[in-house]
C-alpha positions as a Markdown table, in Angstrom:
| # | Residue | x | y | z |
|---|---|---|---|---|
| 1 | Unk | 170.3 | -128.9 | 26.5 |
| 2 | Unk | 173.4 | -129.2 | 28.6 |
| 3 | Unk | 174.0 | -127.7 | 32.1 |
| 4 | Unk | 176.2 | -127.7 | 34.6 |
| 5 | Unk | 177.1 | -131.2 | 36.5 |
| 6 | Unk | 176.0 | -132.6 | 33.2 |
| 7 | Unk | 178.1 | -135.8 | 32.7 |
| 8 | Unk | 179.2 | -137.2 | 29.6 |
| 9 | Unk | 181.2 | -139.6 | 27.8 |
| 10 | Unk | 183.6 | -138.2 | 25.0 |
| 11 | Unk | 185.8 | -139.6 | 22.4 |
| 12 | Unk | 188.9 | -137.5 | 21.3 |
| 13 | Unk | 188.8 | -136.9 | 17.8 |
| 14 | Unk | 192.1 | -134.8 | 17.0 |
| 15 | Unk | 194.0 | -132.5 | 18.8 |
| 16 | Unk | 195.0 | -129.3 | 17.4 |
| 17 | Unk | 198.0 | -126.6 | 18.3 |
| 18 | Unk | 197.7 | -123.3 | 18.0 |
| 19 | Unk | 201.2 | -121.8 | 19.4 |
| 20 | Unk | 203.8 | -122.9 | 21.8 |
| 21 | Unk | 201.7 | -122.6 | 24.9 |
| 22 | Unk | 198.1 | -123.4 | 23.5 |
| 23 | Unk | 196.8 | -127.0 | 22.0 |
| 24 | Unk | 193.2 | -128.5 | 22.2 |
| 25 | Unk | 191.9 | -131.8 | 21.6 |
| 26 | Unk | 188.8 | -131.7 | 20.4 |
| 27 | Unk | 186.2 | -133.9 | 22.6 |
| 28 | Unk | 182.8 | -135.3 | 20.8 |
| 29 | Unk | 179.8 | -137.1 | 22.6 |
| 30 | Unk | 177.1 | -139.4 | 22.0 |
| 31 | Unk | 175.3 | -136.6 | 20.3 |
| 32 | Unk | 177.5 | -135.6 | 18.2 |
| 33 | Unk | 178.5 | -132.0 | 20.4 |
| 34 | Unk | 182.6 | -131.3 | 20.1 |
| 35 | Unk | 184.2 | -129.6 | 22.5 |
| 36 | Unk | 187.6 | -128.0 | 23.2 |
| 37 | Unk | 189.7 | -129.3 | 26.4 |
| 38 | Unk | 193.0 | -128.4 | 26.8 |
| 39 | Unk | 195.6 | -130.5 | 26.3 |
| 40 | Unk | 198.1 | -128.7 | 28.3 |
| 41 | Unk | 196.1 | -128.4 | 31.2 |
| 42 | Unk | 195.6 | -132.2 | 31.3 |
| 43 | Unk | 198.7 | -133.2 | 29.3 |
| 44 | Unk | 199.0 | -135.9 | 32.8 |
| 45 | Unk | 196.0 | -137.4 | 31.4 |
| 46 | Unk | 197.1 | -139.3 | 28.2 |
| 47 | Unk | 194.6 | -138.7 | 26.0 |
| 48 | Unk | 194.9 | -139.9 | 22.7 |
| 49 | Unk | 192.9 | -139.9 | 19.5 |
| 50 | Unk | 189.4 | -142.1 | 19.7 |
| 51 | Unk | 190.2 | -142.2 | 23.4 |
| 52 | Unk | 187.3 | -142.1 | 25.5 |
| 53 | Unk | 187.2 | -140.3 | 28.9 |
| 54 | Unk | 184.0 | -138.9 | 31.5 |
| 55 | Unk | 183.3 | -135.4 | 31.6 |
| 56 | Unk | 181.3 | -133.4 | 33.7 |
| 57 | Unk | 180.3 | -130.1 | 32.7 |
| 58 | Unk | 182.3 | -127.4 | 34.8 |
| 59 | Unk | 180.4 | -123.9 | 33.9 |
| 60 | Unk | 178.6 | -122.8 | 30.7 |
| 61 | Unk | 180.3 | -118.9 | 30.3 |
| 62 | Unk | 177.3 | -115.8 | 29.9 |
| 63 | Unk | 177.8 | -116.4 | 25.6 |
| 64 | Unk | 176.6 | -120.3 | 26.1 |
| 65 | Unk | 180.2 | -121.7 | 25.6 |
| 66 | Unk | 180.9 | -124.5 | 27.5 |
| 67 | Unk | 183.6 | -125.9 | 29.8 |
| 68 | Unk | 184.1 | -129.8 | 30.4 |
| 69 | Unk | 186.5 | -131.3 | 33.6 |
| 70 | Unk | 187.4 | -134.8 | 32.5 |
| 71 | Unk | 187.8 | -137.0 | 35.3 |
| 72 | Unk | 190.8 | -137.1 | 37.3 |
| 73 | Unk | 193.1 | -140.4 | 36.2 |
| 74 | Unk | 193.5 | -140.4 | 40.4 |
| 75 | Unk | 191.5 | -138.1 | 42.4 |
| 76 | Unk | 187.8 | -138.5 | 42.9 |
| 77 | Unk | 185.6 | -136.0 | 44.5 |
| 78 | Unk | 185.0 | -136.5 | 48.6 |
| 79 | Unk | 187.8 | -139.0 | 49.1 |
| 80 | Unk | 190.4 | -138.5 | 51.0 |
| 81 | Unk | 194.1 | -139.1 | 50.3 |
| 82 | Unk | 197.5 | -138.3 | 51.5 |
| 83 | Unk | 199.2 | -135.2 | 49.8 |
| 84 | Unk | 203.3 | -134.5 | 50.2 |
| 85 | Unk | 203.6 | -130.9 | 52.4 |
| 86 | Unk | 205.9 | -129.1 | 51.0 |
| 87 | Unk | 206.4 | -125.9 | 52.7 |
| 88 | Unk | 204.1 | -124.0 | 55.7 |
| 89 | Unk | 203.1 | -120.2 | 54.7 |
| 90 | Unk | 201.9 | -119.2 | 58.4 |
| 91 | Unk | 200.0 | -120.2 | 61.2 |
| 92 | Unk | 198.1 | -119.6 | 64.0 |
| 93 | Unk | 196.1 | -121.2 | 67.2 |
| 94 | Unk | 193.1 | -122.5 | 65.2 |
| 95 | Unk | 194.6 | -122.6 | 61.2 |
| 96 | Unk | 197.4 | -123.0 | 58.9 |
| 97 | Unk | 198.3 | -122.2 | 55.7 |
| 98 | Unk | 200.3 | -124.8 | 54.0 |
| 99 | Unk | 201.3 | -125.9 | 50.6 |
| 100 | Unk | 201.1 | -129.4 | 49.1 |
| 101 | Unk | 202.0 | -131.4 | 46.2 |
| 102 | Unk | 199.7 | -133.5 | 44.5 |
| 103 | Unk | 200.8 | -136.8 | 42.6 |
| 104 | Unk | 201.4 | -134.6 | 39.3 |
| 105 | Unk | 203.8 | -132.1 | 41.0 |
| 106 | Unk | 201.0 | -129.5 | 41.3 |
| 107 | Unk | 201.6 | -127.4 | 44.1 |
| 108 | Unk | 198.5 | -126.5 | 46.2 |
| 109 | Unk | 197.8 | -124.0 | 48.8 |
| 110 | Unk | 195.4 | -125.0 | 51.5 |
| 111 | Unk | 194.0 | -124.2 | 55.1 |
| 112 | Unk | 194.1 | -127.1 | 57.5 |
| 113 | Unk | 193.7 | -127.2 | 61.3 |
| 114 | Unk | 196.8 | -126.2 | 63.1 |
| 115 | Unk | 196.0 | -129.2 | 65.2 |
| 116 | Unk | 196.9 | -131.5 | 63.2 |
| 117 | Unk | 200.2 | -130.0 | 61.9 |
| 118 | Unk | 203.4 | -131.5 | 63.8 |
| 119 | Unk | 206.7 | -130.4 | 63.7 |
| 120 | Unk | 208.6 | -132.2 | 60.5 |
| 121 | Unk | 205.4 | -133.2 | 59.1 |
| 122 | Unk | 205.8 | -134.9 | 55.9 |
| 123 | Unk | 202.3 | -135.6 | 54.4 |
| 124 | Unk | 198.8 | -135.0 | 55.4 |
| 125 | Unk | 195.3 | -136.4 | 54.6 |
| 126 | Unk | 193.3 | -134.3 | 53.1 |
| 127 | Unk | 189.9 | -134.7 | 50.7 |
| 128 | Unk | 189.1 | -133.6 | 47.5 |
| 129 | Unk | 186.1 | -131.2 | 47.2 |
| 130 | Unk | 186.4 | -131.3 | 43.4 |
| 131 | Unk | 188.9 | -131.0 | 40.3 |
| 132 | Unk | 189.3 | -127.9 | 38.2 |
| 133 | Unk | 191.5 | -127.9 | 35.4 |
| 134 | Unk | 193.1 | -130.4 | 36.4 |
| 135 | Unk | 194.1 | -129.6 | 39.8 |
| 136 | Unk | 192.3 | -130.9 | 42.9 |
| 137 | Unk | 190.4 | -128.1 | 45.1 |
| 138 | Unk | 191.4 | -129.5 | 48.5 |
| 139 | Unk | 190.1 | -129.1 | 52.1 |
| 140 | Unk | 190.9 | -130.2 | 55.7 |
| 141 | Unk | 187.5 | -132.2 | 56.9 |
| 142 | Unk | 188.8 | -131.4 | 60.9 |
| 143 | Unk | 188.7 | -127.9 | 60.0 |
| 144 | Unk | 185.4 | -126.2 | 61.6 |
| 145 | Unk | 183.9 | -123.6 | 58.7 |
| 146 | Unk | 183.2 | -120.8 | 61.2 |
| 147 | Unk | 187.3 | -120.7 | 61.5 |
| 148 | Unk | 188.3 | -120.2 | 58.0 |
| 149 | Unk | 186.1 | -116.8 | 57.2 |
| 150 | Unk | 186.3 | -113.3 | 59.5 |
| 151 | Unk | 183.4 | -110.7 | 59.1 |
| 152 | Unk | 184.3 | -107.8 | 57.1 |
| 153 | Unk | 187.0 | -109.5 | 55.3 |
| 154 | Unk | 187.3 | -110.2 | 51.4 |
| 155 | Unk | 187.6 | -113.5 | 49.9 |
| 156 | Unk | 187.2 | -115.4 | 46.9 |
| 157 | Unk | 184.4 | -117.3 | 45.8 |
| 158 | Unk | 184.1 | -119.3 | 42.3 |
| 159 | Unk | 180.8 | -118.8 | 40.5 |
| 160 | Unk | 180.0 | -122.7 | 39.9 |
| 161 | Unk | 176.6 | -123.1 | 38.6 |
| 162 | Unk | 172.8 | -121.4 | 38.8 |
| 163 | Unk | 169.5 | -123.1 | 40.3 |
| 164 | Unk | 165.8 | -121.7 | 41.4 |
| 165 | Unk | 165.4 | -122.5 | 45.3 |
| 166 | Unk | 161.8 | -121.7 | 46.8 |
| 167 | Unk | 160.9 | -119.8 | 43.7 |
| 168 | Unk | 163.9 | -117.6 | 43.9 |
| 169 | Unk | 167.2 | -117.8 | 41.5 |
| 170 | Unk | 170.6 | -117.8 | 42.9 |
| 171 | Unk | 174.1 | -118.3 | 41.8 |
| 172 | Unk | 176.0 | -121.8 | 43.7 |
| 173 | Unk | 179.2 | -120.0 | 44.8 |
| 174 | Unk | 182.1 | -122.6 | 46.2 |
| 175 | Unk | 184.8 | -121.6 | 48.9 |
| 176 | Unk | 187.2 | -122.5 | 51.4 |
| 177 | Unk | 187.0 | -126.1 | 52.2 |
| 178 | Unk | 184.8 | -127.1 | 49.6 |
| 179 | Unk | 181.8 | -124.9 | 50.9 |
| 180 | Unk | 178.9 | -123.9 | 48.6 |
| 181 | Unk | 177.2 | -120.4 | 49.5 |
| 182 | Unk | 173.7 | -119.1 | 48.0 |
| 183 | Unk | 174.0 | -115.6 | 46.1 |
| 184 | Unk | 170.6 | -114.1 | 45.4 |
| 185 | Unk | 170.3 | -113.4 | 41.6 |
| 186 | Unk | 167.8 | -110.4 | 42.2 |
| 187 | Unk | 169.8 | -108.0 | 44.1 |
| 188 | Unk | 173.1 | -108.2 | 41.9 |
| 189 | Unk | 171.8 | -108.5 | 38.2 |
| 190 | Unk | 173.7 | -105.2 | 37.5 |
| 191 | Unk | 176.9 | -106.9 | 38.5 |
| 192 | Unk | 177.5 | -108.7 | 35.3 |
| 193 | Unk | 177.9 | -112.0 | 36.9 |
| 194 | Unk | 178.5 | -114.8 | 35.5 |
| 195 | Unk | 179.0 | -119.1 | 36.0 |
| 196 | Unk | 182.7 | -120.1 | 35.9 |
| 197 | Unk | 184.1 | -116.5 | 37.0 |
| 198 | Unk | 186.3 | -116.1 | 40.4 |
| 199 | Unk | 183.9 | -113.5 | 42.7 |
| 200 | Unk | 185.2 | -111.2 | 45.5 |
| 201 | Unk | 182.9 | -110.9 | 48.2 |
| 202 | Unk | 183.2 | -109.3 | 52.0 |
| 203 | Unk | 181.5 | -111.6 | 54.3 |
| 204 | Unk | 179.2 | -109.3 | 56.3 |
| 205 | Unk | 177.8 | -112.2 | 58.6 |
| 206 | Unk | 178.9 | -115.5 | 59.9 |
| 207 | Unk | 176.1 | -117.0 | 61.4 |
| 208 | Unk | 177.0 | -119.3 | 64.4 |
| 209 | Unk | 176.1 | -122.5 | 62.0 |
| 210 | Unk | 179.1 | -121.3 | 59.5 |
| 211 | Unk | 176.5 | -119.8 | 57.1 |
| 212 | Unk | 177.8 | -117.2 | 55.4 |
| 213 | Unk | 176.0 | -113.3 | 54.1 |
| 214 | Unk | 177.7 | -112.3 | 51.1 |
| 215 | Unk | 178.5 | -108.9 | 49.7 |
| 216 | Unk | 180.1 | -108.9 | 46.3 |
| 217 | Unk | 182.8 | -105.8 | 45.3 |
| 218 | Unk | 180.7 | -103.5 | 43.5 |
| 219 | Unk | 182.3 | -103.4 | 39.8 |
| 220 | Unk | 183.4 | -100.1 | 40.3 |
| 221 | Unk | 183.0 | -98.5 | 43.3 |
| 222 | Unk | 184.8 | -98.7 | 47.0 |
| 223 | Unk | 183.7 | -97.8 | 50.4 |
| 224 | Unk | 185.1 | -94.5 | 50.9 |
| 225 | Unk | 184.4 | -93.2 | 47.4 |
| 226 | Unk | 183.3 | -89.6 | 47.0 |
| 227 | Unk | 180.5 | -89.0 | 44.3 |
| 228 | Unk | 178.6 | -86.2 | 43.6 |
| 229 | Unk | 174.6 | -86.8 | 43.7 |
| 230 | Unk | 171.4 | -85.5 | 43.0 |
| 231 | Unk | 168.1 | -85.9 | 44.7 |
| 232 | Unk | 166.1 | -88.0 | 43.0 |
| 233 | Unk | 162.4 | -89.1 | 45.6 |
| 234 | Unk | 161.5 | -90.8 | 49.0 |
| 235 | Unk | 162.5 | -94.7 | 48.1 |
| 236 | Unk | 160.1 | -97.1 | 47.9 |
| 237 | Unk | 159.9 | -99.6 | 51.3 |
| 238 | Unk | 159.6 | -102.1 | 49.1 |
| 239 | Unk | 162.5 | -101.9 | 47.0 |
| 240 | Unk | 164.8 | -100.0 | 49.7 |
| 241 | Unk | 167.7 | -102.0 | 51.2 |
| 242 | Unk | 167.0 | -100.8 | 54.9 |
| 243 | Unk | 163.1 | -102.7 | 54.1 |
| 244 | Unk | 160.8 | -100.1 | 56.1 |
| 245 | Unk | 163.4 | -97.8 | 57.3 |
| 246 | Unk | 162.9 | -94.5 | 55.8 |
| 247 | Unk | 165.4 | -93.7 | 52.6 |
| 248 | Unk | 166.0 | -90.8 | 50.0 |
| 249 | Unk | 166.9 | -92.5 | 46.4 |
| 250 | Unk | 169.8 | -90.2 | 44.9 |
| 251 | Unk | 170.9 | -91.1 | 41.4 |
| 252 | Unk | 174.7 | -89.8 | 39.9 |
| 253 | Unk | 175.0 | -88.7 | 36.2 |
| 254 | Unk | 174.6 | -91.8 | 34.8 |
| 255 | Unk | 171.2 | -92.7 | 36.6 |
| 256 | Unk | 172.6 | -95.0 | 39.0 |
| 257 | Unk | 170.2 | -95.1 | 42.1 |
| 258 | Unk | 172.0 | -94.7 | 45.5 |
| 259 | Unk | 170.4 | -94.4 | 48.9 |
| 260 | Unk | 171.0 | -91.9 | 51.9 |
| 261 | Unk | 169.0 | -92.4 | 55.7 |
| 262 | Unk | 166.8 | -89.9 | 56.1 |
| 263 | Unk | 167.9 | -88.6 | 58.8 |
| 264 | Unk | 170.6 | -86.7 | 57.1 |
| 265 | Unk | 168.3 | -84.8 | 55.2 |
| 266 | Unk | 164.7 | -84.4 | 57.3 |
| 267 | Unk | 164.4 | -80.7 | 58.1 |
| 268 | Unk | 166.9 | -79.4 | 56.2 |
| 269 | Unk | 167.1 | -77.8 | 52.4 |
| 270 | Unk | 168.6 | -80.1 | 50.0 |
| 271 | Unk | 170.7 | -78.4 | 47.1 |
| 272 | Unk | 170.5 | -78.9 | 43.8 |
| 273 | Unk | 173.3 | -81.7 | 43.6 |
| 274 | Unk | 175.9 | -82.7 | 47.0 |
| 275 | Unk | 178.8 | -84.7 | 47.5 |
| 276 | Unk | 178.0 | -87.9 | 49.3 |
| 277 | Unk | 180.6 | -90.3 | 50.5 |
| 278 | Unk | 179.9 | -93.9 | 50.1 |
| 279 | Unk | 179.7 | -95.8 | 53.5 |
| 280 | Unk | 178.5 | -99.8 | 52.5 |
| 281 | Unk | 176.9 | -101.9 | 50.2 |
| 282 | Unk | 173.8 | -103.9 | 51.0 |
| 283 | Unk | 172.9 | -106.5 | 48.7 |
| 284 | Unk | 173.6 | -105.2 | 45.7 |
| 285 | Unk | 172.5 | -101.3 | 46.7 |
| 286 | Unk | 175.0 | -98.4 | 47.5 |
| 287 | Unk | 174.3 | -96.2 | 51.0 |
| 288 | Unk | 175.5 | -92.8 | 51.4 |
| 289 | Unk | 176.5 | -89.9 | 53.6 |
| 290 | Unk | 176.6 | -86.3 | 53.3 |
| 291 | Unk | 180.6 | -85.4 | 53.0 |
């Protein structure tokens, strides 16, 4: 059975379009698996019919379809190489936010240390954390980790594969600068996530070694958020999010479980259902206050 970082050899056998804007060639390997690459995504590549190209397997999607990278006819992952700048977005003391051209034309947005931007700068070096559909995911190697993420602020992350560490299952996340990040499976398996999706997070904690605490958005629900509650029992320490700090479990209409410190409610008579605003999320679990 394949998974991800699998890497194969494929021979095109045909290529087939479907409109204007959509054709696939049709990819087989050793075994006799076909698979569906895009040809205008990698129409730089010059595939042709009993062609044969490398392949690593990209993601494998929640319904077991799966998504191949060929390799890059230039670009290999963890080299470096020179990329045109075309244009810089902003910057300040420690980063800034450029965009460069790659030897296709592709233009890519990336953070690089301001130190080693110049005024009239016509190319930089830069290294190639990996390809994705064709386009390299770039990163400045000077460029400390602690400086491209701020606590309490949202990013993206790109689900990339799933492994068991210590016992425990997590999801491989990949971010600025090529950086992989640990998501613990257990706490967000009512998220619906899923290998080869794009995943906002707020970064609650940057630890002085660059290591990053993730929150992902909740799939419906915002800090700030009003929602009416009713008292469900004193949580269990073991399962509460605050570990041995003493919680009350609420749940809404639709039996989703949300917690509220208990020392909002000690002492005092609890009605039959209250409006509670939502103040955070903590790995994977919603808190509440009384409104």
């Amino acid at each position: 059975m394949l998974k991800t970082g699998d890497i194969l050899q494929i021979t095109f056998r045909k290529k087939i379009d479907i409109s204007d804007t959509e054709e696939y060639w049709i990819g087989e390997n050793a075994a006799g698996e076909r698979f569906l690459i895009d040809a205008i995504a990698y129409q730089h590549y010059h595939f042709a019919v009993n062609k044969q190209a490398t392949a690593v397997v990209d993601h494998i999607n929640c319904s077991g379809k799966i998504f191949l990278e060929p390799e890059h006819p230039v670009y290999k992952s963890g080299k470096k190489y020179l990329f045109p700048v075309q244009t810089i977005i902003r910057q300040n003391a420690e980063t800034t936010e450029i965009v460069v051209e790659d030897i296709f034309k592709n233009a890519i947005q990336v953070e690089v240390n301001s130190k080693n931007i110049n005024t009239g700068l016509s190319e930089i070096e830069l290294t190639v954390a990996r390809v994705r559909k064709a386009i390299p995911v770039l990163f400045d190697a000077t460029l400390k980790l602690a400086n491209l993420y701020r606590e309490h602020k949202i990013y993206s992350f790109h689900v990339d594969s799933s492994i068991n560490h210590g016992g425990d299952d997590f999801f491989v996340l990949s971010g600025k600068a090529g950086s992989a990040h640990l998501l613990p499976k257990k706490f967000f398996s009512h998220y619906s996530i899923s290998e080869g999706q794009v995943l906002k997070c707020e970064v609650t904690r940057v630890a002085q070694n660059g290591k990053l605490s993730l929150e992902p958005l909740h799939p419906s629900l915002r800090k700030g958020d009003v929602v009416e509650l009713q008292f469900a029992e004193l949580a269990n320490p073991e399962s509460s999010p605050a570990g041995k700090h003493k919680l009350y479990r609420f749940i809404d209409d639709d039996g989703h479980d949300f917690f509220m410190s208990a020392r909002f409610i000690d002492d005092k008579p609890l009605p039959e259902k209250m409006l509670c605003k939502i103040d955070k999320f903590k790995k994977g679990a919603i808190l509440v206050e009384p409104v």
